[in-house]
N, C-alpha and C positions, 0 to 999 in steps of 0.2 A: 518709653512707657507713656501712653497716654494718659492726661492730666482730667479727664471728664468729672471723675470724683469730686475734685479740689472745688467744684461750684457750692456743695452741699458739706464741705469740710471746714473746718474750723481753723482757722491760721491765726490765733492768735493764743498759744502756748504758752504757757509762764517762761519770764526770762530768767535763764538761770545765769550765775557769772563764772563764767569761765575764760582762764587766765590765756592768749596767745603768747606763745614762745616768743622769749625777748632778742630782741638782735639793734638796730640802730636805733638813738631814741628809746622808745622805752615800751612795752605792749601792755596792754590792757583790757580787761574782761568787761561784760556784760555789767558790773556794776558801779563801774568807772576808772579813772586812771590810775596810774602803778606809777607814771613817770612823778619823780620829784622836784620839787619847785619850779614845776609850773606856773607859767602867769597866771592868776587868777582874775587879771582884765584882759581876759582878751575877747576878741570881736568875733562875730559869729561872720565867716567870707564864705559860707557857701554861695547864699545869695547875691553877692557882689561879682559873679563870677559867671562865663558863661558853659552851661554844661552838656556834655554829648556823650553820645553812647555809644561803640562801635563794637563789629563783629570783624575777631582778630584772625578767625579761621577761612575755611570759603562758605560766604552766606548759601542760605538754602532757602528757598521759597517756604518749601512744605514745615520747615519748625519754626520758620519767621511770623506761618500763618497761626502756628500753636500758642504763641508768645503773645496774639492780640489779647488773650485774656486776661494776661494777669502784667497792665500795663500803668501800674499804679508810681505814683511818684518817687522815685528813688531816695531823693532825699528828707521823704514826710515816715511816719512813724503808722501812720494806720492802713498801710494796705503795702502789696508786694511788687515788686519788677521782678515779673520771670525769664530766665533764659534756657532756651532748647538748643543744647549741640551745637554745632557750629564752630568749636575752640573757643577760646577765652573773650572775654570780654573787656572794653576796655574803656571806664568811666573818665571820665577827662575835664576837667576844671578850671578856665582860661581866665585868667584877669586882665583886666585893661594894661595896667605897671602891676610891678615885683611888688611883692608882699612875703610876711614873714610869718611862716607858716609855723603853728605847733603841736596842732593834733591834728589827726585823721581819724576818722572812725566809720566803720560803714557793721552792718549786722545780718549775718546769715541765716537762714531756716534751713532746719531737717527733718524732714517726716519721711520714715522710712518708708512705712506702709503706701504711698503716696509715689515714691522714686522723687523726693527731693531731695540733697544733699550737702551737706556742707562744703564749697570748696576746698580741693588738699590744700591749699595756704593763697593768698593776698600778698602782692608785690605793690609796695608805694615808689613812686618815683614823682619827680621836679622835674622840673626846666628851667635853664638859663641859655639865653639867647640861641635858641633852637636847638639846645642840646640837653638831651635829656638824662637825668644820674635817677639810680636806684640806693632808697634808703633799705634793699633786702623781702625776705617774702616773711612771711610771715603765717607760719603752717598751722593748720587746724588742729586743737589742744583735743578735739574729740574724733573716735574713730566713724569712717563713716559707716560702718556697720552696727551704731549704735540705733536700738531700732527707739528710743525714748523720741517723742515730738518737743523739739528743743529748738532756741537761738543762742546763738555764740555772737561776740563781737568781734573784728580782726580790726588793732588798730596801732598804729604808729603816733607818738609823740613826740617831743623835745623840751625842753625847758629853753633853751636857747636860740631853738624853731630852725628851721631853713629859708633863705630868700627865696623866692623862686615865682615866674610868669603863670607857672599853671602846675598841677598835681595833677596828677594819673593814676590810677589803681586796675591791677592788673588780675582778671580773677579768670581762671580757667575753669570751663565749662565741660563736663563730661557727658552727663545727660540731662539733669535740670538743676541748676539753680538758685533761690528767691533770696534778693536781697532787698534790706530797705534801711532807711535812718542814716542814710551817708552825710556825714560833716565833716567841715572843715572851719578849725577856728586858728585865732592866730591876731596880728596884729599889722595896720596899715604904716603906724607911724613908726614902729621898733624896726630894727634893721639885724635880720637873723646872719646865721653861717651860709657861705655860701654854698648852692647847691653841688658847686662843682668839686666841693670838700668829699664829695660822697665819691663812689665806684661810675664809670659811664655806664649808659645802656649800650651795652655794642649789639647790635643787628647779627642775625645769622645771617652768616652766607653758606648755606650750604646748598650746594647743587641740587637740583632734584633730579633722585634716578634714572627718572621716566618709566614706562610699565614694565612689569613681569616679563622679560620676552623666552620663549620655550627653547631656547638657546643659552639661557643664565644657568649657569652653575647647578644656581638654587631651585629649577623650576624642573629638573629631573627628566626635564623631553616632553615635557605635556603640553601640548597646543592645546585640543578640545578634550575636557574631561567632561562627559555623562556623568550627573549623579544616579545613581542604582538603589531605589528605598525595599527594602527583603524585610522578612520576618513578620510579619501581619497584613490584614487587609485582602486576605485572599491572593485570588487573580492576580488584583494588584502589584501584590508584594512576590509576585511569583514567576520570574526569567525561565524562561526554557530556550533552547536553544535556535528556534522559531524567530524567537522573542529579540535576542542578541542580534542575528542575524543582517539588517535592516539598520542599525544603530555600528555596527563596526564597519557597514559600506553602504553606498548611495544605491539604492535596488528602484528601480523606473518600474514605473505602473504595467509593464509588459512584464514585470518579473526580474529584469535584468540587471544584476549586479555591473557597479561599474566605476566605482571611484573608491576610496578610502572613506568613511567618515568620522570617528571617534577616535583615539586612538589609545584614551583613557578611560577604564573604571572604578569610580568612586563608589564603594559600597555602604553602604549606611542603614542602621537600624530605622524604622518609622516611631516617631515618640512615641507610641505604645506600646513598645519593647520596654519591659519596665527594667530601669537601672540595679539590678539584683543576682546575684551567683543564681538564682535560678530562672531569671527571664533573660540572662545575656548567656547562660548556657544552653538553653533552647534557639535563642537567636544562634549561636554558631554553629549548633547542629543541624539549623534550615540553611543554614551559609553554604555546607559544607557538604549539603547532601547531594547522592547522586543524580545527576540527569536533572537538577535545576541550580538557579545564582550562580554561585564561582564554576561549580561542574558541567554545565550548560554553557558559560562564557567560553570554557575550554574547548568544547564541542565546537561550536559556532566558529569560532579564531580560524580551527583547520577548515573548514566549510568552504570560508569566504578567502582564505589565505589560496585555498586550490583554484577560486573560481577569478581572483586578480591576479593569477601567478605569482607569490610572493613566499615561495618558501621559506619556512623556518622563523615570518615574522612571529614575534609576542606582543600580544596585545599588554600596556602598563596595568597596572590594579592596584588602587588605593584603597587602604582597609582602613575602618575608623576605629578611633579608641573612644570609653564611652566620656561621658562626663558628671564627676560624681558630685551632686552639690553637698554644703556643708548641712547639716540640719539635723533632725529626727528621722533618721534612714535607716530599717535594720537589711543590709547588705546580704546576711546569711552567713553559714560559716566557711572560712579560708582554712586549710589545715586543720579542720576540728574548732576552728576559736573560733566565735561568734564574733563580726566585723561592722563596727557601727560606727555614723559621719559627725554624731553630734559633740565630738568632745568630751573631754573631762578635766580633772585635774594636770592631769599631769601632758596633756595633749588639748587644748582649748581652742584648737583652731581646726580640729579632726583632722588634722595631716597624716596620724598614723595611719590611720585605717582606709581614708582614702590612696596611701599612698601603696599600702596593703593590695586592694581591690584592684589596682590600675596594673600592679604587675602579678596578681594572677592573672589579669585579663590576657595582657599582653603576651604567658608562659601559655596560654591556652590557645591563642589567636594565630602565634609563630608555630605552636607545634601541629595545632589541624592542618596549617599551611604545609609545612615541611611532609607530613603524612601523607597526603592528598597528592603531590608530586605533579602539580599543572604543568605540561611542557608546551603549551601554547601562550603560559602567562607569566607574567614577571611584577613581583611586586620591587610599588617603587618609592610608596610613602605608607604614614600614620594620616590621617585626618581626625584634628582635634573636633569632636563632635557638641560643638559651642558656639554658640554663633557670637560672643560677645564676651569680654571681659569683665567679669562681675567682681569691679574693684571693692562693692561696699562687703563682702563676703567674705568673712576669715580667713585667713590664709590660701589667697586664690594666688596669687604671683609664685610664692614658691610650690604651689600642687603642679599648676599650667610647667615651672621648669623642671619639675620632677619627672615629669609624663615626657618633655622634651629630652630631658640627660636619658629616659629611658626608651627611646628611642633612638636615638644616639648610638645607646650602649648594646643595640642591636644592626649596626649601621644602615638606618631609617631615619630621614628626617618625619617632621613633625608641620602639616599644612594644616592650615584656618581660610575660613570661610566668613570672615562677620560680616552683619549686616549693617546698609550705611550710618553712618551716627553710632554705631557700636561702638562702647568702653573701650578702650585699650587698641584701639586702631592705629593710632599716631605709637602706639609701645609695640607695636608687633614684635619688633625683632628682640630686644630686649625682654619680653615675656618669655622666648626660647622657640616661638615659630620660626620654622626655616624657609617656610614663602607663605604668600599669602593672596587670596584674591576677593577682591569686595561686592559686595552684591549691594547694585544699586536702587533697587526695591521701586523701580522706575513702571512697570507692566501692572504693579498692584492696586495701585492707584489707578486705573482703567483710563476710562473716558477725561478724568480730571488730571490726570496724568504731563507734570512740567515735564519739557525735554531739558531744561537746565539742570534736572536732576539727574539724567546720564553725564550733561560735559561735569559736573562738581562731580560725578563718579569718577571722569578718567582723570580730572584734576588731581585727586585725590590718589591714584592709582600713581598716577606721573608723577608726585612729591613723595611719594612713597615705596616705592619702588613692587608696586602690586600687580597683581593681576586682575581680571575683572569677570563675573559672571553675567551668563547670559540668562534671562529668566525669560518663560514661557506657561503662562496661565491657564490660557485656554484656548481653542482651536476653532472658534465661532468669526464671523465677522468682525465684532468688534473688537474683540482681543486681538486679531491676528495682526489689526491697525495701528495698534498698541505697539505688539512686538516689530513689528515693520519701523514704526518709527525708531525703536532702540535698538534694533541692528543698523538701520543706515547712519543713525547718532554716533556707533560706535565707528563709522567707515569714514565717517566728517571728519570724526577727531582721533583718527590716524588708529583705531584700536580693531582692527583688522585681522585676518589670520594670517599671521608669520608678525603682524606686529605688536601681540600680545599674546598673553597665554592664558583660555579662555575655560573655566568652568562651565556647565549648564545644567539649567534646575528647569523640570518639566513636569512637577504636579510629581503624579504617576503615569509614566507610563503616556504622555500627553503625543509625544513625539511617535512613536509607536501604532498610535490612536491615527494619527494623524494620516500616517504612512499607508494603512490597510483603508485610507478613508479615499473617498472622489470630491469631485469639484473641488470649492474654496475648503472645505475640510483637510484637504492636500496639501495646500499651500506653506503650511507650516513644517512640513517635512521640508520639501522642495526650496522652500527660504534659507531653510537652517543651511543644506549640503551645500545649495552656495554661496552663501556665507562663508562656510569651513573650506569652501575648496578658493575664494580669497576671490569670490566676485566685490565690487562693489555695489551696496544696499543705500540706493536715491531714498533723498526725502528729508535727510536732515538739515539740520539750521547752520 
């Protein structure tokens, strides 16, 4: 979420005090310490200390450049250090010799309306002789779906303090953010516990997966999936069999079909399909009709299957489930009850009713499916229709696994799509997504456009075991320049076809456009199929 507001917003909010959860030492709220018998001479060792700031995830140009703004001094009290994405952040405190540490303190902001948040909890850790202990995290005592403009403090003490060369605090970053007021106090000549009294920091070692390959388990046979946007928008939003044609094989400006190209369709409402028992039951009845979307895919399948010799192939089809936020939402009624997301007493998180909505959807989506009897098509997933984990939101972790066990419970896994810097990216699996692929939002950015933001894409894909989308804006010169650059990005850093499993987002209908288009208008069709048929794409870094 962009921060442009925050120029003309007010960040200085009454501090209220609020108590963090106790664990080593002692915690303490916004209006000072809990821990007992504290020294009450002790020495103020921020200053005496040299201080740094590091990015624990993989850095990103484009939220590094979002960060210059709010670049205020960490450890002063009248302005904010923002952090954008990136994973956790990690403040660092080095002294010349060991000193004996007894409080820590550093104080967070949350302005809902804004997208700042409270960190889920602050890990303090020490050093002794290059080894580092954790005194524990230390979790946010407030939800972050609390939408009040508020600071919390997150802090660790001791009466007894810890020795230690330097302190570190460890603050995970999700989407923004703002901390300020960090100290450290303690004393030079007292001689604390030693640090290595505490737990080590042990380092992960875990392998990273490497990407999504269409051979995993999890990724169901999908190499290249088309996204498909139906239900609005005219023209647009409207497949005939024409239309399919050109997108399930490579057809040359003579007309002539001649290669495989897609080999999956992802179906998708256009956000104007409004989230309601009667705009997603209009949406399945444009899904489902004859002679265009799913019925026109079917068409088209036998078309192109005659003209490659390929009997009896089925083309994959991914169908989305929708995505109901929590709020003031009147849904419409489910068996005669009226089904609404905002909560109440005895449900405060709207899990009923969302969870209500998700499997009428799903009892209306399998049974159009099974009626309809496509024998050219094969369903082969759900796509969560979300591009991001919206952890500050009521009960969003157990909806996202409710909608995965129900999926499941029809033997369908459940794919995502988010976009880069998206919530809950690093939690894919653990949310109850059964693959996933990340869109590196690399083409939107146009002419200003870093190519480091592909390789932190497949970085990202490769520590994670993802897959990657391809995006395609627009079919002009300078877009195609664009897109050029981030197909041969993904061919540098080995994310190829057959060496990843590759979604694509094309506007509406851009690839298609492209297809019935001459000259450089063309090229974008013509890039794509050799791409997917596993040329390599010159030009990257």
């Amino acid at each position: 979420m962009a921060l442009c507001a925050l120029a003309a917003a007010s960040l200085d909010p009454p501090r209220i005090a609020l108590a963090a959860a106790a664990g080593t030492g002692s915690a303490t709220g916004a209006a000072g310490s809990e821990g007992a018998n504290v020294s009450s001479a002790m020495t103020d060792l921020t200053s005496q200390g040299a201080l740094s700031i590091a990015v624990s995830g993989i850095p990103d140009a484009t939220f590094a450049r979002e960060e210059t703004s709010y670049q205020s001094d960490v450890t002063q009290m009248s302005g904010w250090r923002g952090f954008s994405h990136q994973g956790s952040r990690t403040i660092t405190l080095t002294f010349t010799s060991p000193v004996d540490v007894k409080s820590i303190h550093i104080q967070a902001l949350q302005n809902f309306s804004l997208g700042i948040y409270f960190p889920s909890d602050v890990e303090f850790q020490f050093d002794q002789n290059g080894q580092w202990y954790t005194a524990g995290q230390r979790p946010s005592a407030i939800p972050q779906s609390d939408q009040r403009v508020m600071t919390q403090t997150f802090a660790w003490s001791s009466a007894a303090g810890i020795e230690a060369s330097a302190v570190r605090l460890v603050i995970p970053v999700d989407v923004w953010v703002f901390v300020n007021g960090f100290d450290v106090q303690g004393s030079r000549t007292e001689r604390g516990l030693a640090a290595s009294t505490l737990p080590k920091v042990v380092a992960a070692s875990i392998k990273a997966p490497g990407p999504l390959l269409p051979s995993a388990p999890n990724a169901a046979g999908i190499r290249n999936m088309l996204l498909v946007q139906t239900g609005a928008n005219g023209s647009q939003g409207t497949w005939s069999v024409q239309d399919f044609e050109p997108m399930l094989a490579y057809v040359t400006e003579r007309g002539q079909m001649t290669k495989p190209l897609f080999d999956t369709m992802l179906f998708l409402p256009y956000g104007s399909v409004q989230d309601t028992e009667q705009g997603l039951s209009a949406y399945l009845q444009d899904l489902f009709a004859p002679g265009k979307q799913l019925s026109a895919l079917n068409q088209a399948v036998a078309v192109v299957n005659q003209a490659l010799h390929r009997p009896g192939y089925q083309e994959k089809v991914v169908l989305s489930l929708p995505y109901f936020a929590y709020g003031l939402i009147d849904f419409g009624a489910v068996d005669g009850k009226d089904v609404q997301f905002d909560g109440g007493s005895g449900d405060p998180n709207g899990l009923a009713g969302r969870e209500q909505a998700e499997t009428w959807y799903v009892h209306q989506l399998l049974d159009d499916w099974k009626k309809a009897d496509f024998k050219n098509l094969k369903l082969v997933g759900f796509y969560w229709n979300e591009e991001q984990y919206r952890q500050t939101m009521p009960g969003e972790a157990p909806y996202i696994q409710f909608a995965s066990a129900l999926a499941k419970a029809n033997n369908l896994p459940l794919f995502w799509i988010p976009y880069y810097g998206a919530g809950g990216v690093w939690q894919w699996q653990s949310l109850g997504f059964t693959a996933a692929w990340i869109q590196p939002n690399f083409v939107e950015q146009g002419q200003q456009a870093d190519l480091a933001r592909m390789t932190n894409a497949t970085e990202t894909a490769s520590r994670l075991g993802l897959g990657v989308e391809v995006e395609l804006t627009g079919i002009d010169v300078e877009h195609q320049a664009v897109y050029d650059s981030s197909l041969a990005q993904l061919s540098a850093d080995g994310y190829g076809t057959g060496e990843a499993s590759h979604a694509y987002y094309d506007g509406s209908k851009l690839l298609l456009t492209s297809e019935r288009s001459q000259g450089s208008e063309r090229i974008a069709y013509d890039t794509t199929a050799s791409f997917i048929a596993g040329v390599g794409i010159h030009g990257g870094s």
